[in-house]
Every structure is written in C-alpha cells, then in structure tokens.
N, C-alpha and C positions, 0 to 999 in steps of 0.2 A: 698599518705600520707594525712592523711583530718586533717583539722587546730585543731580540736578539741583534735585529741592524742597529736596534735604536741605542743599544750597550754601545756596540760596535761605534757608532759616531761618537759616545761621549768619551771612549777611549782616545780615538782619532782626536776629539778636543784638545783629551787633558797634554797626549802627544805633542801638539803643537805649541801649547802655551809653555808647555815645562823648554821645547826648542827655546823659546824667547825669554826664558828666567824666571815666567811668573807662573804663578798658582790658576790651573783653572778650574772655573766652580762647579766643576763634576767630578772633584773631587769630597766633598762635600756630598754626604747620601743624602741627605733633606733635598739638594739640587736635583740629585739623581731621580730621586723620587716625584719632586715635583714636574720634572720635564715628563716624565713616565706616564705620570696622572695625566695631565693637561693632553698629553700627546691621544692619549685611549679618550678622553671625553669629548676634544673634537673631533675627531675621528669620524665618532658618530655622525658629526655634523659637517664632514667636506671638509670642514677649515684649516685643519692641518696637515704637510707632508712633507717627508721627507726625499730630499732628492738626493741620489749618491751617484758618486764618480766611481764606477771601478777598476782595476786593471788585474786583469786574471780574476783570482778571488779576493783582491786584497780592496779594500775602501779605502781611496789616494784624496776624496774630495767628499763632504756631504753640506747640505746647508738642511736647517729644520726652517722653515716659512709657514707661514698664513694665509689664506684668501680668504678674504669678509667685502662681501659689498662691491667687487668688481674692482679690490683693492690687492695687488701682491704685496706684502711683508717680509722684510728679510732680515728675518729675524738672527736666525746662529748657523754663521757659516764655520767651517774648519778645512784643514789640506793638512796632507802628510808630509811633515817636513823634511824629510825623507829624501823628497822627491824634487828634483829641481826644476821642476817641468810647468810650474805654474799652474797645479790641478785646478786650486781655486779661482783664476782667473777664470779657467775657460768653464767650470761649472757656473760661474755668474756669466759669464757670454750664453750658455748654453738657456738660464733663466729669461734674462733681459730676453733674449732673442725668442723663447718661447710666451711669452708674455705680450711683446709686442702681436703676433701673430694671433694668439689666442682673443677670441671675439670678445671675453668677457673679462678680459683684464683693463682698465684705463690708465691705471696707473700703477708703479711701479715702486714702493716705497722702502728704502731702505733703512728708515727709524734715526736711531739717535747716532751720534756721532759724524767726526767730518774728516776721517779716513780719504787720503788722497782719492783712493777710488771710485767713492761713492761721490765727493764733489765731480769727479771727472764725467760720471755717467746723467749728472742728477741735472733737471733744468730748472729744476724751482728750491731752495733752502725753505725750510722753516725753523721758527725755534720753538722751542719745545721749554715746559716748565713744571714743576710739580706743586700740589697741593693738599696739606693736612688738613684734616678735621678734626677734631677733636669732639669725644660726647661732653666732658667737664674740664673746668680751668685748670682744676689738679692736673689734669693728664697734657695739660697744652705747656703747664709751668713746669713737666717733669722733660715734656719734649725741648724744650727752650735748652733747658737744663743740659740733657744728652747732645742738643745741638753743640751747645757751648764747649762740652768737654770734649769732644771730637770722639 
C-alpha cells in the first residue's frame, strides 16, 4: 500500500463527510498518522488493504479492511460524492462478492454500526461493548469523572 493512494483515500474521506455536514477524522494528523502507521505495520503481515474504485485516474470509491483469521473486516469505506453512481455500493458488491469466492474467507464482518446496508447484507447482528481498566482507583475516579462531564 504506498502512502500516496493511502493520502488519496483519506482525501476521498474527508470529501465525502464535509458532502454530509460533518468533520472527518482525517482531518485530524494524529488520525492521519495513525491510519499511516497501522497500514505500513500490517502490511507486513497480509492483514491490511486497500481496495480502490477508479475511474480514469480519479479514486470514486476505496474501502481500508482487514483479514485476520479467515475473517474480512470492513473497516473504512468512502465514495466521491461527486458522483452519483453509487461507487460505494458496487465497491462492497465487488468485496462481498470476492470474499464469498475466496476459499479463505468464512466470513464477512462488517464491525460496528447498523447502517441500513450492512443490516441488509448481514445474517447474524452482534453487539458489541467496551471495557476500561484501570492501573489505580485515581485513574478509574478521574475516568468516572470525564465520563460524567461529557
């Protein structure tokens, strides 16, 4: 994955979120940075790629996913809103559809959220929950705290 598509998709991101009003977190360089990192260190290791849509030279669609364990992850898809054409759609048909095919995929997981699409594709929901640890009570009473104040 060479940093140059990898700019290029969080562009295409921030493109599509600023479309729909809101902030997206590439715009943010610690975001930037951290997609960057993660992307180069699994790399190494198969787990991550990037898939892109193009038309001519332009990037109308990309998603960043995972493979771990015979698991797809879809993780951060984007489309150019630009374009009315449904890039995103048919770049997750184009997934779904290669996944299913691929011997060593079982399953297909699309993570958090209940995005009409992902319910339309998905056969099984889970829910999903988080969990803090704390080293000391100070730091559990400070987190309480930042809970509280939003």
């Amino acid at each position: 994955m060479t940093p140059g598509i990898l700019n290029q998709f969080m562009s295409l991101h921030q493109r599509e979120w600023h479309a729909k009003g809101k902030r997206s977190q590439y715009e943010d360089p610690s975001e930037r940075n951290f997609l960057g990192g993660l992307a180069q260190a699994l790399t190494k290791a198969s787990g991550v790629h990037l898939d892109c849509l193009w038309w001519g030279d332009e990037l109308v669609a990309g998603h960043v996913g995972f493979r771990w364990a015979r698991r797809e992850y879809y993780y951060k898809p984007c489309y150019d809103p630009d374009i009315h054409r449904s890039t995103g759609k048919l770049l997750l048909g184009y997934l779904l559809s290669a996944a299913a095919v691929d011997n060593n995929i079982d399953e297909f997981d699309f993570l958090n959220g209940l995005e009409p699409y992902k319910v339309q594709h998905s056969s099984d929901l889970r829910e999903t929950c988080a969990q803090t640890i704390y080293r000391t009570g100070f730091e559990k009473l400070l987190g309480a705290v930042r809970r509280r104040l939003g």
